[in-house]
N, CA, C and O atoms as a CHARMM CRD file, in Angstrom:
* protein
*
  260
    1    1 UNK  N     16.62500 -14.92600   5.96300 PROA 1      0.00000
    2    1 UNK  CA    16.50800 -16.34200   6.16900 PROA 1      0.00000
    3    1 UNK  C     16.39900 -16.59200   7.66800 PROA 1      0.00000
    4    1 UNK  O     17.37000 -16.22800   8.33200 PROA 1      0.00000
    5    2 UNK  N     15.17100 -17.26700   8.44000 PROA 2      0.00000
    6    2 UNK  CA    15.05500 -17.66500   9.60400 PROA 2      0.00000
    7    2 UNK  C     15.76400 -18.79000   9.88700 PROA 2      0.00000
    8    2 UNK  O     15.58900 -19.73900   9.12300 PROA 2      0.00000
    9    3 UNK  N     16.65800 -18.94600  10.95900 PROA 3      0.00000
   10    3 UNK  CA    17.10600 -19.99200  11.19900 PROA 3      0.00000
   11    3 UNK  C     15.94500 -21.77200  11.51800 PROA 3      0.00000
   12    3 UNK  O     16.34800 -22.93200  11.59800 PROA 3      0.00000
   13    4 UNK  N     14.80600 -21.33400  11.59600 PROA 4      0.00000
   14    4 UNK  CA    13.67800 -22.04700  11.71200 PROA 4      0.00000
   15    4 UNK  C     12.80800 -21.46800  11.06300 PROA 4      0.00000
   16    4 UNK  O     12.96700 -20.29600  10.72100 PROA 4      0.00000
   17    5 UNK  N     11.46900 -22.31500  10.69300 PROA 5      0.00000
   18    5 UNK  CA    10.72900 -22.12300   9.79400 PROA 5      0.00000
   19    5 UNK  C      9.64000 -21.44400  11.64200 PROA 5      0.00000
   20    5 UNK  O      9.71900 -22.13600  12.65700 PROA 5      0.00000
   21    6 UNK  N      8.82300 -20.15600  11.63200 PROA 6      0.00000
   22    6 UNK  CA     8.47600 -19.30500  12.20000 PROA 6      0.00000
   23    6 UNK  C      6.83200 -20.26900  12.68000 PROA 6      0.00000
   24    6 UNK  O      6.17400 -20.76800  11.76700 PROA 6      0.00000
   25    7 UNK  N      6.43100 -20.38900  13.93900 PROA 7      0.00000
   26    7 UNK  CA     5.13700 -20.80300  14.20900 PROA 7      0.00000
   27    7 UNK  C      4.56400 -20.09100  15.28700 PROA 7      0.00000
   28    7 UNK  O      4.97900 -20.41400  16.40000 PROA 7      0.00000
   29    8 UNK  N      3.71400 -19.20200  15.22700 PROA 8      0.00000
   30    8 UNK  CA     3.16000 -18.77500  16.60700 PROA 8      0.00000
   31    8 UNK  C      1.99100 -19.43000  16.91300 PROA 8      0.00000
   32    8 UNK  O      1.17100 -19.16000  16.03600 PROA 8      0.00000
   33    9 UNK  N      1.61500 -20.02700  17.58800 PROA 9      0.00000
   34    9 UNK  CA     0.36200 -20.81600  17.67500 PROA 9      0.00000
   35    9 UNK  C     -0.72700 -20.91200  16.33200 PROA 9      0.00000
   36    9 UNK  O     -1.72600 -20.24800  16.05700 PROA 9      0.00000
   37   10 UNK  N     -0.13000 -21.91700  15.72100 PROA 10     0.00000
   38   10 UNK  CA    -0.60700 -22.12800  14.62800 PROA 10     0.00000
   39   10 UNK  C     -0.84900 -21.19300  13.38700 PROA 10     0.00000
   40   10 UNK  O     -1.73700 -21.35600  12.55000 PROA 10     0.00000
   41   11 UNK  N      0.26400 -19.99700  13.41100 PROA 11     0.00000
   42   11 UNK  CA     0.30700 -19.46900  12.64900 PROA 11     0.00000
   43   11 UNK  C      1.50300 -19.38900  11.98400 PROA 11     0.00000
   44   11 UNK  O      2.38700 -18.56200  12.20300 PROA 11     0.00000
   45   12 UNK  N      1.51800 -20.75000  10.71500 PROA 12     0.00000
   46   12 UNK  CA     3.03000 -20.71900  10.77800 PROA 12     0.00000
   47   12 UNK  C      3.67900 -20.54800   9.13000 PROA 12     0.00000
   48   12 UNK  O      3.09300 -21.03900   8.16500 PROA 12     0.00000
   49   13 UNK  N      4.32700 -20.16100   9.06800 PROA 13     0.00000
   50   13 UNK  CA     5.24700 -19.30800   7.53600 PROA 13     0.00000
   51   13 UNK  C      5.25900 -21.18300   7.13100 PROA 13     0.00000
   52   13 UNK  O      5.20500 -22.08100   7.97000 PROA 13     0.00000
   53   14 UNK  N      5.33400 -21.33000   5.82000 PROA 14     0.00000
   54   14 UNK  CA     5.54600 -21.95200   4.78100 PROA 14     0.00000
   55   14 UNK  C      6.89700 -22.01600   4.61900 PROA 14     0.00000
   56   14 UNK  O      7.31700 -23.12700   4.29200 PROA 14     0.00000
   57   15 UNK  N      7.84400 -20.99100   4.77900 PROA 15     0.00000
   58   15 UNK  CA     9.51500 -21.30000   4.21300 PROA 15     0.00000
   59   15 UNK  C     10.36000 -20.61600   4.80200 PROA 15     0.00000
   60   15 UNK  O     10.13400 -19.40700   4.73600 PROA 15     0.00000
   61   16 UNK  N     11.22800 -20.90400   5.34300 PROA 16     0.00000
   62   16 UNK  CA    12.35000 -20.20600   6.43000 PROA 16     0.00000
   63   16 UNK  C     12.88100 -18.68000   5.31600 PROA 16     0.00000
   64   16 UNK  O     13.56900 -17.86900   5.93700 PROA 16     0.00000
   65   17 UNK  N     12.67100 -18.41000   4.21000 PROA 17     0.00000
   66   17 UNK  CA    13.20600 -17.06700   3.70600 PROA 17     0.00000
   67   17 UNK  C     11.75300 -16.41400   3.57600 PROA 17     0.00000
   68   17 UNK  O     10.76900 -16.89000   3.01000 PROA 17     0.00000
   69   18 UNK  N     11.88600 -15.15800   4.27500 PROA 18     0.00000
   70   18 UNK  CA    10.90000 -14.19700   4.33900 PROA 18     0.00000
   71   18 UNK  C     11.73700 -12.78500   3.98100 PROA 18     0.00000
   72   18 UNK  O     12.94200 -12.53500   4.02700 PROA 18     0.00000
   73   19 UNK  N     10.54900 -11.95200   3.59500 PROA 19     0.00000
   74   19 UNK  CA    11.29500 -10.44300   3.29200 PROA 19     0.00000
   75   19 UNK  C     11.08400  -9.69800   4.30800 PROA 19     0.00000
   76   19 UNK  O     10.09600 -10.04800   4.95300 PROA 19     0.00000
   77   20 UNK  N     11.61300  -8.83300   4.69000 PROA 20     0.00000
   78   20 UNK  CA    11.28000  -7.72500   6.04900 PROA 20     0.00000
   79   20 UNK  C     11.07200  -6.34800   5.44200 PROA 20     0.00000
   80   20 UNK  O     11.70500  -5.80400   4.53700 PROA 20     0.00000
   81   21 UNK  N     10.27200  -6.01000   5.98800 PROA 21     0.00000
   82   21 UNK  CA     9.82500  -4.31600   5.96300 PROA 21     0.00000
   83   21 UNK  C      9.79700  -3.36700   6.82000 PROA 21     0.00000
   84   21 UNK  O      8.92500  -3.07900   7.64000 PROA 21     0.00000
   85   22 UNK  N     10.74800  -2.90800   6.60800 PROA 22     0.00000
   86   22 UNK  CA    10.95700  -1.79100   8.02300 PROA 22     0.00000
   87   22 UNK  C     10.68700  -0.43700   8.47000 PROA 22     0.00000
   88   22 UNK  O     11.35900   0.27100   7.72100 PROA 22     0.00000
   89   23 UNK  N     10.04800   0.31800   9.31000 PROA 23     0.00000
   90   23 UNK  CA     9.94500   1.76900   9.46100 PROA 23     0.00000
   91   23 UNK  C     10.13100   2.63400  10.50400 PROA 23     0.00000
   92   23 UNK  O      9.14200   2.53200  11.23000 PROA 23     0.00000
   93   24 UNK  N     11.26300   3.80900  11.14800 PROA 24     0.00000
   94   24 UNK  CA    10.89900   3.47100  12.01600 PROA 24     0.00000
   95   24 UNK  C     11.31900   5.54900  12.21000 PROA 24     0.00000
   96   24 UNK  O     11.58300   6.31600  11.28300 PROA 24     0.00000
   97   25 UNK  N     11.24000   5.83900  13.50300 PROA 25     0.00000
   98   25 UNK  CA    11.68700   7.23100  13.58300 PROA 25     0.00000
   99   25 UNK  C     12.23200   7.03200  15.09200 PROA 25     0.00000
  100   25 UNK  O     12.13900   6.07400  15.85900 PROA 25     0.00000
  101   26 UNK  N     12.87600   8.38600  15.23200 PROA 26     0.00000
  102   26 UNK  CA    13.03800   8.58900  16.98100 PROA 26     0.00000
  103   26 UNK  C     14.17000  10.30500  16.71800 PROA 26     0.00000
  104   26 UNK  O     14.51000  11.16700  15.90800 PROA 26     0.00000
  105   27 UNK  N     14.31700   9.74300  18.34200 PROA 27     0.00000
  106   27 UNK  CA    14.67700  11.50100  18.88500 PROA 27     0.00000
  107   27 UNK  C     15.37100  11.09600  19.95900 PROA 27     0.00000
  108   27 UNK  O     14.91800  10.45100  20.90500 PROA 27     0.00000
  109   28 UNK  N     16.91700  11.63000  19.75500 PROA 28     0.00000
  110   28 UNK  CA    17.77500  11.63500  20.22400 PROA 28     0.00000
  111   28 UNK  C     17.99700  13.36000  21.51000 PROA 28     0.00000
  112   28 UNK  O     18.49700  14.40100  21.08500 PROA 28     0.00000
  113   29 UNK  N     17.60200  13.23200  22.65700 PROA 29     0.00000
  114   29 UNK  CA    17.33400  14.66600  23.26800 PROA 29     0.00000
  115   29 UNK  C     19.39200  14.96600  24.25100 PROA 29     0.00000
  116   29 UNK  O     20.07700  14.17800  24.90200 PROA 29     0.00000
  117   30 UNK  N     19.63600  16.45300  23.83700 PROA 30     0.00000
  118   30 UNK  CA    20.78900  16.57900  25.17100 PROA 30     0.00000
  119   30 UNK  C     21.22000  16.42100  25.99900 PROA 30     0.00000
  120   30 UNK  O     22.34000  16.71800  26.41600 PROA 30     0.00000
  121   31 UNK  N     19.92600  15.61200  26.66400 PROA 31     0.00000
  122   31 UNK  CA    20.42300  14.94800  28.28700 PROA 31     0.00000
  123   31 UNK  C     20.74400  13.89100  28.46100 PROA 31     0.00000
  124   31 UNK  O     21.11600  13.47900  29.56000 PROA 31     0.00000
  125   32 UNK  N     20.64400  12.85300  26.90400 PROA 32     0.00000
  126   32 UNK  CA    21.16200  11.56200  27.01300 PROA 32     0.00000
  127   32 UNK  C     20.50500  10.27200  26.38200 PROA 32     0.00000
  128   32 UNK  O     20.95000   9.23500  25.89100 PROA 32     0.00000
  129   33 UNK  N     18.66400  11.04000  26.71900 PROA 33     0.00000
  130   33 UNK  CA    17.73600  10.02500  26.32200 PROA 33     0.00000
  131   33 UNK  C     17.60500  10.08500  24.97500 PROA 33     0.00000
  132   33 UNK  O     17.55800  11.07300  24.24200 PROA 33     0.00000
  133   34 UNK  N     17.53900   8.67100  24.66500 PROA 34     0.00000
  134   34 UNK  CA    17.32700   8.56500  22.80300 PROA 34     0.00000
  135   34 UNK  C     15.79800   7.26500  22.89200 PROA 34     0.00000
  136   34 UNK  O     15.88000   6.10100  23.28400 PROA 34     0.00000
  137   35 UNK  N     14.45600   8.03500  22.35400 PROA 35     0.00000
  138   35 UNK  CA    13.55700   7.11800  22.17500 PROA 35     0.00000
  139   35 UNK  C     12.92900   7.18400  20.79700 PROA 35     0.00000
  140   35 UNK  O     12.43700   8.19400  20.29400 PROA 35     0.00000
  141   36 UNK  N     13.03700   5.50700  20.03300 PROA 36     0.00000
  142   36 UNK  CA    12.37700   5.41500  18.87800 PROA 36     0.00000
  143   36 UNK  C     11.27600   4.69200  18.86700 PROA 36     0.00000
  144   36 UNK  O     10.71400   4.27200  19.87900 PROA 36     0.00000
  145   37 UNK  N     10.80000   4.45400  17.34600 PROA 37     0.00000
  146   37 UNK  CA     9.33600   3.60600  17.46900 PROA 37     0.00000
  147   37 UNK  C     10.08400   2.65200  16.12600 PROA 37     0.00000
  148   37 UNK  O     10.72300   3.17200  15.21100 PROA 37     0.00000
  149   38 UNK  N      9.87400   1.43700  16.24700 PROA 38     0.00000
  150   38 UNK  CA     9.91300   0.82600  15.01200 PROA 38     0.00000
  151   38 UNK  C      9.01600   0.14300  14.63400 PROA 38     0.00000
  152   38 UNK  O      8.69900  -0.59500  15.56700 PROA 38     0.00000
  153   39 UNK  N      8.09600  -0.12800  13.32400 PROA 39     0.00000
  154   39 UNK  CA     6.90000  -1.25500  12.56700 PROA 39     0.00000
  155   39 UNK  C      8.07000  -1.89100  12.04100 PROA 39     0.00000
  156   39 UNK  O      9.14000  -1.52900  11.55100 PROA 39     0.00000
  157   40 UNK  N      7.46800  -3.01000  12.32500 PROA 40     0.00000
  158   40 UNK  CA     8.21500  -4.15500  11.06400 PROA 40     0.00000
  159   40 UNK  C      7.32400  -5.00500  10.54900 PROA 40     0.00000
  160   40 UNK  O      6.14100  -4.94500  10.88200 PROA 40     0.00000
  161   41 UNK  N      7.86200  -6.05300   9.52700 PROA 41     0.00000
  162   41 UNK  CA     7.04600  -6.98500   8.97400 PROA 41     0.00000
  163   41 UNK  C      7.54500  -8.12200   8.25300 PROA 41     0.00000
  164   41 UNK  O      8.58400  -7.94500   7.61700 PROA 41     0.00000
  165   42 UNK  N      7.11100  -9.03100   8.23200 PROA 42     0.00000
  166   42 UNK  CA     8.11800  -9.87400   7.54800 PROA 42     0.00000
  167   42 UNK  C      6.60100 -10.94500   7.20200 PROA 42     0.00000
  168   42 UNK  O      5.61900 -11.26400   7.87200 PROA 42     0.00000
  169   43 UNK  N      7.14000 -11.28300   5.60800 PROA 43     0.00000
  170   43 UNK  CA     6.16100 -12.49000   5.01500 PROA 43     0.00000
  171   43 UNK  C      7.32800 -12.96500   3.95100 PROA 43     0.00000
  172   43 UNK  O      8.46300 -12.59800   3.64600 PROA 43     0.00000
  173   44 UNK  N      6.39400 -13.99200   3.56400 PROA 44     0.00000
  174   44 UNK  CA     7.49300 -14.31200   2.33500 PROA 44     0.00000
  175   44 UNK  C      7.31000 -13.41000   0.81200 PROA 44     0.00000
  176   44 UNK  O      8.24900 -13.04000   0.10800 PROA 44     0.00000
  177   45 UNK  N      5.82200 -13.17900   0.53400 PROA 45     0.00000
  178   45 UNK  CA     6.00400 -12.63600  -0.51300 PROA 45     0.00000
  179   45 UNK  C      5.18700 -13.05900  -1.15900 PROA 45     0.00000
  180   45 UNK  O      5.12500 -12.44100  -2.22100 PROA 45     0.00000
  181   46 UNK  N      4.33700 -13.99300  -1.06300 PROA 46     0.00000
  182   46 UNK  CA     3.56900 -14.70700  -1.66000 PROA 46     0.00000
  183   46 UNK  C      4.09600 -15.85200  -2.71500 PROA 46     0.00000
  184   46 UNK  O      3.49300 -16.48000  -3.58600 PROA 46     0.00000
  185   47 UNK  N      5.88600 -15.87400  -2.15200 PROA 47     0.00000
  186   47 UNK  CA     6.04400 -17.15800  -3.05100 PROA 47     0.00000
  187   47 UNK  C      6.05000 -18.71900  -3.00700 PROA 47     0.00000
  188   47 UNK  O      6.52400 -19.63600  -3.67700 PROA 47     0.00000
  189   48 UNK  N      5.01700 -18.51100  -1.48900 PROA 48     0.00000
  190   48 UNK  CA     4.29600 -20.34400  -1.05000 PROA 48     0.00000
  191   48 UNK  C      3.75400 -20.14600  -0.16700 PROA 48     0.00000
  192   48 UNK  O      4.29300 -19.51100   0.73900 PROA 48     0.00000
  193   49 UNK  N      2.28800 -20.66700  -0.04400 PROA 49     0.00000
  194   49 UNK  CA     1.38800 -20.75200   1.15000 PROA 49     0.00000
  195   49 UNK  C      1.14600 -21.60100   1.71100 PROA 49     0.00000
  196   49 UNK  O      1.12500 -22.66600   1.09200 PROA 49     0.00000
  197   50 UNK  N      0.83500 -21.61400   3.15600 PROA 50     0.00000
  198   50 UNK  CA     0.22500 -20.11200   3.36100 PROA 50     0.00000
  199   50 UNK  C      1.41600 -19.13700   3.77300 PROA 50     0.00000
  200   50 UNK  O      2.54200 -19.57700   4.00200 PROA 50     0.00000
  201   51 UNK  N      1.12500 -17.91300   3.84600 PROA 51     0.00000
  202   51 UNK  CA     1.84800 -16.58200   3.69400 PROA 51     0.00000
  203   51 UNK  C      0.94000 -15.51700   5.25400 PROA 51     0.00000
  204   51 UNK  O      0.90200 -14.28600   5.23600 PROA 51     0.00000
  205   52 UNK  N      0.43500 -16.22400   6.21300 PROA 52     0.00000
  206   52 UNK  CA     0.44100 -15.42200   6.97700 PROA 52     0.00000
  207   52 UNK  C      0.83500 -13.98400   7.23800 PROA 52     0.00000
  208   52 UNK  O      0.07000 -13.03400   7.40000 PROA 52     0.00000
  209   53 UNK  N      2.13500 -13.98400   7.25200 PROA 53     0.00000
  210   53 UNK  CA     3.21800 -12.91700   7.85400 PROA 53     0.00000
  211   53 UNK  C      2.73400 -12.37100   9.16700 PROA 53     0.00000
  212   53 UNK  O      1.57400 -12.44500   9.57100 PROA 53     0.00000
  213   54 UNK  N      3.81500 -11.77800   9.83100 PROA 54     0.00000
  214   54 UNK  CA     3.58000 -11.26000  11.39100 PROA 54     0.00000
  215   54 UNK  C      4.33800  -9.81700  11.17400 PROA 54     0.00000
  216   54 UNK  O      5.18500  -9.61200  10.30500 PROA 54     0.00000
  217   55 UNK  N      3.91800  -8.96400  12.02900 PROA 55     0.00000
  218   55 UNK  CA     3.73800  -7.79000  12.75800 PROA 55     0.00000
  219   55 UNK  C      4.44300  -7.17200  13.58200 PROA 55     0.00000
  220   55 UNK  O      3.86600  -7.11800  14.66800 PROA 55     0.00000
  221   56 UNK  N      5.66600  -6.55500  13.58200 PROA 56     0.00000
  222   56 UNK  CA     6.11700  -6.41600  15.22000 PROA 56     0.00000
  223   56 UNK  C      6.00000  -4.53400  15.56500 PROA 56     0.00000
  224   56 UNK  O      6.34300  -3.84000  14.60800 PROA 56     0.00000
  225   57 UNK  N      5.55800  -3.79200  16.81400 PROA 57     0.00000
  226   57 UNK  CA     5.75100  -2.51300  17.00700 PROA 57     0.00000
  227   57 UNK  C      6.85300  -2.72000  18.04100 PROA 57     0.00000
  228   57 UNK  O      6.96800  -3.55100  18.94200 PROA 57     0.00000
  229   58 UNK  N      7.54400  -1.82000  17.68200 PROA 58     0.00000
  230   58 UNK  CA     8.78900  -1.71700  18.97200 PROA 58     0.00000
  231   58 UNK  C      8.75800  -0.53600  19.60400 PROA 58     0.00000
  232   58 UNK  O      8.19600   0.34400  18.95300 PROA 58     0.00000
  233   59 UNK  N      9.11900  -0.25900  20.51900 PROA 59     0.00000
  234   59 UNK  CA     9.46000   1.11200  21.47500 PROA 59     0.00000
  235   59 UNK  C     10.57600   0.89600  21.95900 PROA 59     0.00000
  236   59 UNK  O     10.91300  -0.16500  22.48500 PROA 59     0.00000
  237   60 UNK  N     11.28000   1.91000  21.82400 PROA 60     0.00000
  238   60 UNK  CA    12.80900   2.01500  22.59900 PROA 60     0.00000
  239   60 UNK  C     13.25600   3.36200  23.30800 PROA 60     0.00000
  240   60 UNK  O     13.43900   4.46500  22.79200 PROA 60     0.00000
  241   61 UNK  N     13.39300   2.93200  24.76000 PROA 61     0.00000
  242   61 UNK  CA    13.88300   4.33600  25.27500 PROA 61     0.00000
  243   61 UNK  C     15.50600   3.96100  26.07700 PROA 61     0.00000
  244   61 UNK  O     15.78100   2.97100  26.75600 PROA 61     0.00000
  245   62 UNK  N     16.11900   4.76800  25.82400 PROA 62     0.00000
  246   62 UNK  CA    17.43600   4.77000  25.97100 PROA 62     0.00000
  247   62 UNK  C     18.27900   5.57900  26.62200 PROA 62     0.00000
  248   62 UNK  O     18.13400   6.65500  26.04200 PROA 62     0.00000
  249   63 UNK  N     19.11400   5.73200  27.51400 PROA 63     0.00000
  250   63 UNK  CA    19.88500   6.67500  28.05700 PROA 63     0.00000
  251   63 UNK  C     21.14600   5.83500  28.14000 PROA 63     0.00000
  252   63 UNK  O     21.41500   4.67100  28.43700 PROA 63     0.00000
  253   64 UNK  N     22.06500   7.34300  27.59900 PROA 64     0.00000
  254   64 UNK  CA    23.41500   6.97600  27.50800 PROA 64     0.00000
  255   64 UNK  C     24.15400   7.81200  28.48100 PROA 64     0.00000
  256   64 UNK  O     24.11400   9.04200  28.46600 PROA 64     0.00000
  257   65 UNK  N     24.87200   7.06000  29.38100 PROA 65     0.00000
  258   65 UNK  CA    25.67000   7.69900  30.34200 PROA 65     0.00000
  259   65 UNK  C     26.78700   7.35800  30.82200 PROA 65     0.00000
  260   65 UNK  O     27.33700   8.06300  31.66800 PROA 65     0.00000
């Protein structure tokens, strides 16, 4: 549930509850650095249009020290 109903320049969700889809991997190395990749996705489902949905790729690089 979005706390707001989602608009990116005129691309905007129909109903503040959308489903998310997630995927993601990474690699945690001995010296500290941990880098992943995540896809996501989120639409409603097709249960009111329009149903756009949006896209996100993430990258994460990390060091713990």
């Amino acid at each position: 549930m979005l706390s707001e109903i989602y608009d990116n320049n005129g691309r905007r969700f129909s109903t503040n509850f959308q489903f998310g889809d997630h995927i993601g991997a990474g690699y945690v190395l001995a010296n500290g650095w941990d880098f992943s990749f995540k896809y996501q996705h989120y639409s409603n489902g097709g249960i009111r249009h329009p149903n756009p949905g949006i896209n996100y790729a993430v990258l994460k690089a990390t060091y713990m020290f």
